[in-house]
N, C-alpha and C positions, 0 to 999 in steps of 0.2 A: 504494500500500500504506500503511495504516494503521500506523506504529511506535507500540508500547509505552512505556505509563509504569510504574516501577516504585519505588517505595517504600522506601525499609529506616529501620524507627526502633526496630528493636532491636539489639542486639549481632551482626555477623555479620564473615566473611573471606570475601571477594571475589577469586576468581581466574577463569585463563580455561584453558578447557582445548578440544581440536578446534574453534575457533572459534563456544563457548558460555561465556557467561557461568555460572563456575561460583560457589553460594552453600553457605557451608555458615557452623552455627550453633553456637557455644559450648556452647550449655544442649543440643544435640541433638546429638552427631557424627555420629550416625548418620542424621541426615537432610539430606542433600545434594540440593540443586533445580537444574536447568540449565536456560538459556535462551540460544537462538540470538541472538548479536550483533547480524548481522542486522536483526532485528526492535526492535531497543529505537531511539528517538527519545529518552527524555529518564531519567534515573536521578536519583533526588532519594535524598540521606545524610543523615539525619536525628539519629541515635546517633551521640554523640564516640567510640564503641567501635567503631566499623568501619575494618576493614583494608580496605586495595585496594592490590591486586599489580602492580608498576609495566607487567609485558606485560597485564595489565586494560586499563589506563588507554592504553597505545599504540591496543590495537585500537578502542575504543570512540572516543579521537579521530579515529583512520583510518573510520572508520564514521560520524563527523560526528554521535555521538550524546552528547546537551547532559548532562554530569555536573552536577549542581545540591548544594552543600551547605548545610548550613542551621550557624544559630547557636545560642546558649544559649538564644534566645527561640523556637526550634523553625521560625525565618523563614529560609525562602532568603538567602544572604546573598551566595555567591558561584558563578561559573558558567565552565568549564571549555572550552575551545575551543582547535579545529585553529589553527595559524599558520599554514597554508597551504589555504585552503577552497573555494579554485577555481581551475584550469590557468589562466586567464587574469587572475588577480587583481591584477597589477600592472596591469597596464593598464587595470582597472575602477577600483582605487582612483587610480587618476590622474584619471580622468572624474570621479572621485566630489568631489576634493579640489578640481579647479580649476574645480568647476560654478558659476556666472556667480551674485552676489547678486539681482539679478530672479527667476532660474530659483527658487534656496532661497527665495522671497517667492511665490511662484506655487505650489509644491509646498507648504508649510505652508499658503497660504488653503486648497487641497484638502482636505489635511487636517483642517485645524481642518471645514473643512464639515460634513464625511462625518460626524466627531463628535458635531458637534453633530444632525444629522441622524438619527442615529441615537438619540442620546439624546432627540429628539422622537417616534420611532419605538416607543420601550419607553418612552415614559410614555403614549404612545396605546395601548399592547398592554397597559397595566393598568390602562384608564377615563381616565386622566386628562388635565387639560389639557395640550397640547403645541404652541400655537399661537404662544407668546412664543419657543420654540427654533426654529418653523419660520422666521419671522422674521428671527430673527439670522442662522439660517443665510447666510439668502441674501444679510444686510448683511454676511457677511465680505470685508474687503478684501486686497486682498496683503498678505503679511506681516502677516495681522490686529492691524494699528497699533490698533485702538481694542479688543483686547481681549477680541475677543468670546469667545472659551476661557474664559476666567477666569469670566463673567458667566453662560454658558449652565452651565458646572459648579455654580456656588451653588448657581442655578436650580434644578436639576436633582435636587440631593442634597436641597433643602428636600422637594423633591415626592414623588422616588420613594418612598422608606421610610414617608412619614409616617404610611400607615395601620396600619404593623405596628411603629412605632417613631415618636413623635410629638415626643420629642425627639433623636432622631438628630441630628449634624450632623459631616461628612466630616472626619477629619482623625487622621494617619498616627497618634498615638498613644491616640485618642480611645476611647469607648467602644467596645461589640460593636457591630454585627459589623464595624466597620474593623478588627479583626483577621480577620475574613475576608477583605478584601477586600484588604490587604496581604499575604497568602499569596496571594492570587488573580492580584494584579497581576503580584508576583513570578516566577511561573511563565507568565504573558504573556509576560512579560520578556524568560525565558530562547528561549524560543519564537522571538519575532521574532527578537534576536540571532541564533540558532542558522540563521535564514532569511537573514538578513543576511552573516554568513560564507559560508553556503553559496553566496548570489549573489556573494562576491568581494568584498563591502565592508566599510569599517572599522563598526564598530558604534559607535565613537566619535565621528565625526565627523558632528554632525548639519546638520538640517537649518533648525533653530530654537534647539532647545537647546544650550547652549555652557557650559557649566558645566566648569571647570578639572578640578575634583575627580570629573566624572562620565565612567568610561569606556563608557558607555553611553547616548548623546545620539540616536544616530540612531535605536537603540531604541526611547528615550523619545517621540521623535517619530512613528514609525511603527505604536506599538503603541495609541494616543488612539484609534482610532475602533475599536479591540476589546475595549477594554477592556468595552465593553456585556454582552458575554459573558460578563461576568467580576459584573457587576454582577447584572446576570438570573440567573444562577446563585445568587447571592447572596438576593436574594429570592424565589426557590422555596425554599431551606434554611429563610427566615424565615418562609415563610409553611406548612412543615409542622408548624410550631412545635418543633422543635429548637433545644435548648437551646446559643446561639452564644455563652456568655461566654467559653469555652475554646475552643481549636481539639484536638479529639479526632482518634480517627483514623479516624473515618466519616465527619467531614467533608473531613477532610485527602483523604480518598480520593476522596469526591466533587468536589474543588477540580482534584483534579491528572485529572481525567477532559478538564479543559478544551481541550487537544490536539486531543481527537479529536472533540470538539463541530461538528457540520453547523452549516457557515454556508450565507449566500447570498450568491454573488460571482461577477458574472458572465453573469446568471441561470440558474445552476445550483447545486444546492446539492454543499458539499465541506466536508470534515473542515479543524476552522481551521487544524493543520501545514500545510496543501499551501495553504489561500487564503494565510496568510502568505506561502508561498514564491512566489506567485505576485503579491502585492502587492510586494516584495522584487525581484522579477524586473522588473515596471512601474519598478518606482524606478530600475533602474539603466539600460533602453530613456529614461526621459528624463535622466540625464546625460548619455547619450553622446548624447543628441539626435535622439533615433527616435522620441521621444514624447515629446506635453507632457503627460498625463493619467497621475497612480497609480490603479492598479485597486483599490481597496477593496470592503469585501462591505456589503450593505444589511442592514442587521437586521430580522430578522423575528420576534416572539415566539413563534411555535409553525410546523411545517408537518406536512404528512401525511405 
C-alpha cells in the first residue's frame, strides 16, 4: 500500500478522532477534513501556527508515520520518530553497531557504485555524455579511499543542468534550483530514516558518515544512490520552464510526491517508500551476515 503525503503550510489544529486524522482551520471552523491514520507515510508542518494534539502525535508515531517540520526558510528541518521501531530492535542494532570495519568499506564501495551509476544513467537519459561516470564506477575501491563520490558528483552537476542553466553549480546555499533540490533531499531524508527505524536500526550510526553533530549518518549514507530521483524530478520542473527562484506551493507539492515515485529495484518496478524499505531490509541481512550485497534500484528515466 501506497501511504500518503500530506502538507499543511497554512494555519490549522490537528487532532485525532476514531482513528482519523482530524484537521480543522482557523479562517474556516466550519470546514473540518478527516483522514484515516492508516494511510499517511509522511506529514510535513510547514506554518509556525499549527497545533498538534499530543494523542495526534502518539498515534501517528505508533503508525510509524514520518512527522517532518520545516523552519523559517520553509526547509524541513526536523523529523519525528518511534523509539521503538521494530520487536526485534535491540538485537538489530547490536548487528548494526558491532559490524566489522571491512564489512562498513564493502557496503559504502556498493554504494558509492550504485550512485554513481546511476548518475551515468540520467545523464544518458538526457543525451549526454556518461562514459567518464561509467568508468569510475567501476574504479571504486573499498571504502572509496581515492574518492570517487566527491569526483563523479562535480562531474555530474557540471553536466546535468547545463543546458537549462549554464551556470549552475551545486551547493546547499547557492542559487535556484539548489533550493529545490535541498527540499528535495530533505524529504529523501526523512524517507530512508523513516525505513531505517522501521528495519530496527539506528539512523545515526552510519556507514561512512561519522559526523558528531549528524544524527543522521546512516541516512546520509543510504539515501546517495536516490537521491537521482530527486534530481530528475528537478529537471523536469526546469525544463517546463517554471519559475524555480522561490519554492511555491506547486512545486512544494510536486517535490513531496517523491515517496511515491516508481523506481526500478529488483527488476520490478515499486513506489520509492517500499524500495527504501526494502534497501533498508538488505542493509540489515548483511550485518547480521546473511548477505554481503545492499539491494538498491537502477534508474531508469522514463518507463511504460
Amino acid at each position: 500500500m501506497i501511504k500518503r503525503t500530506l502538507f499543511f503550510g497554512n494555519p490549522a489544529y490537528l487532532s485525532t478522532r476514531n482513528e482519523q486524522l482530524v484537521v480543522n482551520f482557523p479562517q474556516d471552523e466550519k470546514k473540518e477534513k478527516t483522514v484515516p491514520i492508516e494511510d499517511l507515510g509522511y506529514i510535513v508542518l510547514e506554518d509556525p501556527q499549527i497545533t498538534v494534539t499530543n494523542g495526534l502525535l502518539m498515534k501517528l508515531v505508533q503508525n510509524k508515520t514520518a512527522v517532518i517540520t520545516c523552519n523559517k526558510q520553509h526547509l524541513p528541518c526536523s523529523f519525528l520518530q518511534p523509539l521503538v521501531g521494530h520487536t526485534e530492535q535491540t538485537e538489530r542494532m547490536r548487528h548494526q553497531i558491532n559490524a566489522s570495519v571491512p564489512l562498513k568499506k564493502n557496503l559504502w564501495q556498493q554504494t558509492v557504485q550504485a550512485k554513481i551509476e546511476n548518475q551515468a544513467a540520467h545523464l544518458k537519459g538526457r543525451n549526454k555524455c556518461d562514459l567518464k561516470l561509467k568508468r569510475w564506477a567501476k574504479q571504486v575501491k573499498s571504502g572509496d579511499g581515492d574518492n570517487h563520490e566527491a569526483y563523479a558528483a562535480g562531474h555530474y552537476f557540471q553536466q546535468i543542468y547545463n543546458c537549462l542553466l549554464p551556470a549552475f553549480s551545486r551547493n546547499h546555499k547557492g542559487m535556484a534550483p539548489n533550493n529545490l533540490l535541498n527540499y528535495g533531499y530533505a524529504i529523501l531524508r526523512a524517507v530512508v530514516a523513516r525505513a531505517l527505524v522501521s528495519s530496527g536500526m539506528l539512523p545515526s550510526v552510519g556507514i561512512f558518515h561519522r559526523n558528531k553533530y549528524n544524527a543522521y549518518c546512516l541516512a546520509d549514507d543510504i539515501m546517495e544512490p536516490y537521491r537521482i530521483y530527486v534530481d530528475a524530478m528537478v529537471y523536469e520542473i526546469l525544463e517546463s520552464g517554471a519559475n524555480v527562484e522561490e519554492l511555491n506551493t506547486a512545486i512544494k507539492s510536486q517535490l513531496l510526491t517523491i515517496p511515491a515515485l516508481d523506481v526500478f529495484i529488483d527488476g520490478k518496478w515499486s513506489p520509492l517508500m517500499n524500495a527504501v524499505s526494502r534497501t533498508t531490509s538488505s542493509l540489515y541481512d548483511c550485518f547480521k551476515g546473511e548477505s554481503r550485497k545492499i539491494l538498491f534500484p537502477e534508474f531508469i528515466v522514463s518507463h511504460p
